[in-house]
N, C-alpha and C positions, 0 to 999 in steps of 0.2 A: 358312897363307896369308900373303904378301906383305903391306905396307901398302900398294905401289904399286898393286897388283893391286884390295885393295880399296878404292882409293880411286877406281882405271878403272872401277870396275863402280858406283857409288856416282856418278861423274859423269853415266856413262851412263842411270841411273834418270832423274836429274834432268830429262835431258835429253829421256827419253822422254814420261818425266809432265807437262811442258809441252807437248809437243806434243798428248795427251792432254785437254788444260784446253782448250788451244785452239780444240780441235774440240768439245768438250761446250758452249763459252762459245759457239760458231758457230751452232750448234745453237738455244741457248736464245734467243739474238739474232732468228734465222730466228724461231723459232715463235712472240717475243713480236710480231715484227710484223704476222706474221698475226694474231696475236689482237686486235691493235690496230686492224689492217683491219676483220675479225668486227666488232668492239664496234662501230664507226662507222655498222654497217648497224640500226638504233633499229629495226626492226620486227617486229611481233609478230601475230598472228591465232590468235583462241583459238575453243574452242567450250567452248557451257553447254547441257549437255540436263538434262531431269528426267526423272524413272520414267514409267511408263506403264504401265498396263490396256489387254489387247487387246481391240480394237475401241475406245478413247479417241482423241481429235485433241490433238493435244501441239505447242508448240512452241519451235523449239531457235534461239536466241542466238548468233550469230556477228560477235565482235567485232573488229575493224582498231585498233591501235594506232601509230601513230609519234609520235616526241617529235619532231619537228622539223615536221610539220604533214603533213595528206592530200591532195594534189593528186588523184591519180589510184589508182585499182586495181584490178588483175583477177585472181581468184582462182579455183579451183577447188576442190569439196566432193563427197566420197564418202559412199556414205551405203551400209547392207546392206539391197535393194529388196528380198530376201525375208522380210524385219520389218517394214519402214517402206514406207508409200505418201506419195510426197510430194505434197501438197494445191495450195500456193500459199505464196507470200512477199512478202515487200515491195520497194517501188521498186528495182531492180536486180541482183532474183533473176530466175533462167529456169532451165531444165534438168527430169533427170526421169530416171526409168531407173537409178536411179543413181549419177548425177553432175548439178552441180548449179553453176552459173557465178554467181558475183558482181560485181558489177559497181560502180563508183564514180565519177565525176569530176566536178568543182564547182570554183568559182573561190573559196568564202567559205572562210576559214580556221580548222579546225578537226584536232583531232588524234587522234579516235576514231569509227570511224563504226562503224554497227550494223545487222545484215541479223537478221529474223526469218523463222524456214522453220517453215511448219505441217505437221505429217507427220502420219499415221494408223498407229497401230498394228496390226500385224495376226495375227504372230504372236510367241509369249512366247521371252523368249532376251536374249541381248546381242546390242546394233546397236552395232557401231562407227558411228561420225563420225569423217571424217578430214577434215582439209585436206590435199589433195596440191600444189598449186600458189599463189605469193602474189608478185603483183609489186606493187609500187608507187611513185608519186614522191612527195616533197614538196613545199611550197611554191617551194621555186626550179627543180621539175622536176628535181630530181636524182635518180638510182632507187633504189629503196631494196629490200634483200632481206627477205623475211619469214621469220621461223621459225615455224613451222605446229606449230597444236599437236591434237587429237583428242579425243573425248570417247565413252564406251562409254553406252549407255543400257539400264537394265533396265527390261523388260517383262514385265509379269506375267501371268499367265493368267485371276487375275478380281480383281476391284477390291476381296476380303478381303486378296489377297496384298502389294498394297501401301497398303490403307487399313487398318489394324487397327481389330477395331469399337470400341477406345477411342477413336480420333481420327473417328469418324465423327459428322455430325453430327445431333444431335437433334431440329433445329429441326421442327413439326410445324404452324405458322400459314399461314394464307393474308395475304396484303398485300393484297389488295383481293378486292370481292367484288360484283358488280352484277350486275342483273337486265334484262330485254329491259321488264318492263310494271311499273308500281307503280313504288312504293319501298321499301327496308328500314326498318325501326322496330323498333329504334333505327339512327339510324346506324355503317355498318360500323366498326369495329375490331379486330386482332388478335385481342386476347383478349375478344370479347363470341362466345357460341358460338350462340345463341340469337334466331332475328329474324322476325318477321309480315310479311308481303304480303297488299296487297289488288290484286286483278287485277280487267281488265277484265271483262264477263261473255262476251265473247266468246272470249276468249285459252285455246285447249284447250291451250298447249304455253309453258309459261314456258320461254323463254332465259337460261340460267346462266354468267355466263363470271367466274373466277376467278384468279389469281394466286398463287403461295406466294412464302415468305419466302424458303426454301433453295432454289434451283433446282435438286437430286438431289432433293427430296419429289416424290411421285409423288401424285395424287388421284385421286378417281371421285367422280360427281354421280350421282344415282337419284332416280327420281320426277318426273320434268319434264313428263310428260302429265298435264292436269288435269282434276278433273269438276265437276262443282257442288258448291259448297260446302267444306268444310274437306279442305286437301291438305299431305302433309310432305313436303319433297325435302331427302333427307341429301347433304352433301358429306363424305367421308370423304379425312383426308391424314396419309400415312404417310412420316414423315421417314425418315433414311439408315438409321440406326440401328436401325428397328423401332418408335417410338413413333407413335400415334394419336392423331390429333383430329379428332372430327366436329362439324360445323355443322349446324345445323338449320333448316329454313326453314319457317313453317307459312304456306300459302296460305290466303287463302280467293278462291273462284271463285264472284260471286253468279250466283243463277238470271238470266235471260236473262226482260229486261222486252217484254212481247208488245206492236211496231208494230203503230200504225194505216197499214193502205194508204195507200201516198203516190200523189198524182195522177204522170201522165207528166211533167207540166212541173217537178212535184216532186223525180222521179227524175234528170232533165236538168241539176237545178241542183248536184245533189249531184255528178253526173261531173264536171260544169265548174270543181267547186270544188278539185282536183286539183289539186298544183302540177307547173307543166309547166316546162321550163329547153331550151334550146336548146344543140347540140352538134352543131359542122357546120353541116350544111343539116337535120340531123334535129332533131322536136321528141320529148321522153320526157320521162317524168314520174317523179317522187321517191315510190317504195315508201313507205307506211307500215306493214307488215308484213313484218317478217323471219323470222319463226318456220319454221323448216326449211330456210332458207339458212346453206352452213355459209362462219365467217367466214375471212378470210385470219388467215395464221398471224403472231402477232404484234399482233392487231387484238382488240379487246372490244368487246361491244355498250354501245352508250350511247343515249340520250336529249339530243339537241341541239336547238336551234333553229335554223330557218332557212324564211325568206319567211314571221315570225310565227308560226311554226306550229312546237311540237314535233315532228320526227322522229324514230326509231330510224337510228342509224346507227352504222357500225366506224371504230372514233378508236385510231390507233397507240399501244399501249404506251411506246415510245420517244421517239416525239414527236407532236405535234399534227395529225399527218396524218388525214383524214377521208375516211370515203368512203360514195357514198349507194349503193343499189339502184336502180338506173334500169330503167322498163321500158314497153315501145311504149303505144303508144292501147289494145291491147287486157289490156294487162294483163300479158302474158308476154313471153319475149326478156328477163330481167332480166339485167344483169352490173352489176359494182361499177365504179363512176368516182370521179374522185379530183374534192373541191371547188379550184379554183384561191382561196387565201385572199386571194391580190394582186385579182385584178381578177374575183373571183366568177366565171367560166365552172368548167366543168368538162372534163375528160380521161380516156379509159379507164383504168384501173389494170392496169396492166401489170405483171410483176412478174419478177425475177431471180432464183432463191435459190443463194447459192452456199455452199463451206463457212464461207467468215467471216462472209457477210451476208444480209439479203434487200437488193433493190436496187428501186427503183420510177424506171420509164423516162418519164421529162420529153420533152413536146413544149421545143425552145426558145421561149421568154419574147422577148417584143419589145424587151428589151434585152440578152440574151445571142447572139452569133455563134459559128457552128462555126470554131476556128483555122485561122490562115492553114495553107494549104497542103494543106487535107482538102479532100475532095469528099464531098455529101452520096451517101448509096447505103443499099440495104437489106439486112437478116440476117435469116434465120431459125432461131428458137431454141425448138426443140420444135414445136411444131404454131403457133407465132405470129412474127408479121413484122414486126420493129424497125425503127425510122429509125437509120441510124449513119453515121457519117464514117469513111475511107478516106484515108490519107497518098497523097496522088498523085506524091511522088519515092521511093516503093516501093510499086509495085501488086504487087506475087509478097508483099508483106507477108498474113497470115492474121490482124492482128488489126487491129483496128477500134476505133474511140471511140464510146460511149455516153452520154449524156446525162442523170444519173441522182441519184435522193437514197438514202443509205442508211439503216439503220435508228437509227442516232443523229441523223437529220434533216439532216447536211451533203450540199449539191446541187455538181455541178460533173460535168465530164469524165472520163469510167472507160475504163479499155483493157481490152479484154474479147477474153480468150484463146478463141476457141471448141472449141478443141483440148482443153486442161486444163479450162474452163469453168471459167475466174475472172477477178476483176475485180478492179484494180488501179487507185488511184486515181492520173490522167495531170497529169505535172508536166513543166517546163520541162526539156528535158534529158534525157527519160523513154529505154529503148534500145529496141534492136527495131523500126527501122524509126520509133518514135517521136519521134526526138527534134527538138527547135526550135534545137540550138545544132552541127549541124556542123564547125565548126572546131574543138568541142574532142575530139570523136572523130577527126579528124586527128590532133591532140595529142597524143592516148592511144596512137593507132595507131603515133607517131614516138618516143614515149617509152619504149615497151612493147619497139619494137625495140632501143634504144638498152639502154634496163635488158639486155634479154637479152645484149646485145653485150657491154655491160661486164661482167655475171656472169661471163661464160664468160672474159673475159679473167683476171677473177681468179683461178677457179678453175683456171685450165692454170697459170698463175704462179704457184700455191702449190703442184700436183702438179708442176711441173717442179722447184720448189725441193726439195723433199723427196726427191724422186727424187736429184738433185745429192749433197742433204745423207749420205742414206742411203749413196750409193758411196763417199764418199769416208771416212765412218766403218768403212765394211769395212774398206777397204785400209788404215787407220792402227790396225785392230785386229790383220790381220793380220803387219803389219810390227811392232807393239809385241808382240805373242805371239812371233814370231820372234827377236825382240833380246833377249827373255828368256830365253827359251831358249839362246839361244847365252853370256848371258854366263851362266847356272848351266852349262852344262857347261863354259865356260872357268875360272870357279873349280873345281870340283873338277878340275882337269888340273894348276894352279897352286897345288893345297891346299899341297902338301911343301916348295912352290920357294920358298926364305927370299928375304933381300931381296938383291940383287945393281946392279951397275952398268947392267946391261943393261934390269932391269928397270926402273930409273928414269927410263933415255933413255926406253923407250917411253912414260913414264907422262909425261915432260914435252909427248913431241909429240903425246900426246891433251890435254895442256892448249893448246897452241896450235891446235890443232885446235877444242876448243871456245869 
């Protein structure tokens, strides 16, 4: 071979392999700007589930990230309805069936916001969690994309298979322990297992109400019918794990001292001496026998005072709520009423149970008003007739305000799904026909389109780029396979052909050429 020859085919490489660089350096330019685009969208949405026992109530963590701050956002959540029932959530969850809408928007500046979903287990398996949908803005309203992340939850078929009986717990105490009549001796404690009562001589039926330590310990109480004279009533509590402890109570029930005949006027003074309380227009009077009334759930028998006078009555576990037996002039018609602690009247005890609470329904207080813009109206909820309020700029709305305390003792305004049958505590801004701040559901509405607008702009202008990028790599693939090809068979045609005059003219005018 020539040297002109190789030196034509040696220019020629050169000249292809640049072009070659060109298009690779095109390329990397293109996709590092997209990637720079990608980086600038800071948002994220994750989910956090835990295991689950079917038939357990579990709940799963749905969290909103942006670095640059959370204006607004609306997401969507899948969930697998043939494992998971979904129960209720918090402030600006809705949905059901399946899919499940989150919802956000606030004007105070923060950069992570937090939705809890209560689900029920139902059947064992993996449930996916998905996020399928996440738009959001930040603080200057600018839209920001989300990348959505999933979470798979296992479900067990019984509560060995994800509680191993090592981690299960042993605890086997009661935390409190009181009676309807008497008192303990010694006083209650944990670890005392052993206690005397002395009863009335009347009292055939001590009332037993207890509490444990471990809220899995399961109990049973025996012997609560009494006779005269010495009586045992075991409490037996059987912690997670299998261990036992019993309590023991030893009564005694004295004989029954035989009354002298009381005259009529005698008999007259004892009715009179009754405490009577007024509700409405009705007058009723304060039970002092509870024995075979069984209490609301959440409530223990106690011994109070009230109008000087010890009575039995059911005082909340949770907090200080009270409430007496009320019942006519004749004695019967008893229901439970709640004491008003502010200004001593009293209130029916009305009551809500939902899966995260019990809920007790508030007349309003002569310093609380139904928010602007409700109208008072009534609901029925089981076989009983609530007072509630009604948004009057959406009557087709189905849910309604409640006026209520729940079992941690805080009172205020609850939205009360009657559909789902739950209650959601009502705040400024609340959706669903709820809310007190309209303009920024405007906001949301002008933002959301916007975000969508500019998404989709991005996304066609990196598929059109690519599309671009892609053609024009064929065609300089195909043209540089070509040029190769031609000059390996133009050297082996030029193998023999020494160096000559003719070949150098050509070799000079491929130098001016390049």
């Amino acid at each position: 071979m020539c040297r002109t020859t190789a030196a034509i085919r040696k220019r020629n490489m050169k000249r292809y392999l640049k072009r070659v660089y060109a298009v690779v350096l095109i390329l990397a330019m293109t996709g590092s700007a997209l990637v720079v685009q990608a980086s600038a969208l800071e948002g994220r949405i994750s989910v956090a589930a835990p295991t689950a026992t079917v038939g357990e109530n579990v709940t799963v963590t749905v969290s909103a990230v942006v670095d640059s701050g959370i204006s607004t956002l609306d997401a969507e959540l899948n969930y697998d309805d043939t494992r998971l029932e979904f129960l209720s959530g918090s402030s600006g969850v809705s949905g059901g069936s399946g899919s499940i809408r989150l919802f956000y928007c606030s004007e105070e500046e923060t950069t992570k916001v937090d939705f809890s979903l209560k689900f029920k287990a139902q059947e064992a398996g993996d449930a996916v969690i998905r996020m399928t949908h996440g738009e959001a803005t930040d603080r200057e309203e600018n839209p920001v994309v989300c990348g959505l992340g999933s979470e798979t939850m296992t479900i067990h078929a019984c509560k060995q298979d994800s509680f191993p009986s090592a981690q299960r717990s042993a605890e086997a105490r009661l935390s409190s322990l009181t009676v309807s009549s008497g008192s303990l001796s010694p006083a209650f404690s944990p670890d005392v297992y052993d206690y005397s009562v002395t009863v009335a001589a009347d009292t055939e039926c001590l009332g037993v109400s207890v509490s444990t330590c471990d809220g899995n310990a399961q109990y049973s109480i025996s012997g609560t019918e009494l006779c005269v004279g010495e009586n045992r009533i075991t409490i037996s509590v059987v912690a997670e794990d299998g261990t036992e402890e019993i309590y023991t109570l030893s009564v005694n029930r004295p004989e029954r001292k035989q009354k002298l005949e009381t005259e009529p006027g005698d008999r007259r003074r004892a009715e009179t001496d009754r405490i009577s309380v007024t509700v409405g227009e009705q007058v009723l009077y304060v039970s002092e026998n509870l024995n075979g009334i069984e209490l609301p759930a959440g409530f223990e028998l106690r011994t109070v005072l009230y109008a000087n006078r010890e009575v039995p009555a059911a005082v909340g576990l949770a907090d200080s709520l009270t409430l007496f037996w009320l019942v006519d002039e004749s004695g019967a018609n008893g229901a439970f009423y709640v004491l008003d602690e502010a200004d001593g009247g009293f209130y029916p005890y009305r009551c809500i149970a939902t899966e995260q609470k019990m809920f007790v329904i508030l007349p309003l207080g002569g310093d609380v008003a139904a928010p602007e813009g409700f109208e008072e109206a009534a609901i029925t909820i089981g076989e009983e007739n609530y007072p509630c309020w009604k948004d009057e700029r959406n009557p087709e709305s189905v849910f309604v305000l409640l006026y209520a305390r729940n079992g941690d003792g805080q009172t205020g305004f609850y939205r009360y799904d009657p559909v789902e049958e739950t209650m959601q505590r009502w705040l400024e801004g609340d959706i669903n026909g709820m809310t007190q701040n309209p303009d920024a559901n405007v906001r949301l509405d002008q933002g959301t389109e916007e975000t969508i607008k500019a998404n989709e702009m991005v996304f066609e202008y990196g598929k059109m780029m690519i599309r671009l990028l892609s053609a024009v790599a064929a065609v300089e693939l195909v043209l540089l396979i070509g040029v190769i090809y031609a000059l390996i068979k133009r050297s082996r045609k030029n193998a023999t052909v020494s160096e000559c005059p003719e070949n150098k003219a050509v070799g000079d005018e491929q130098d001016r050429q390049d």
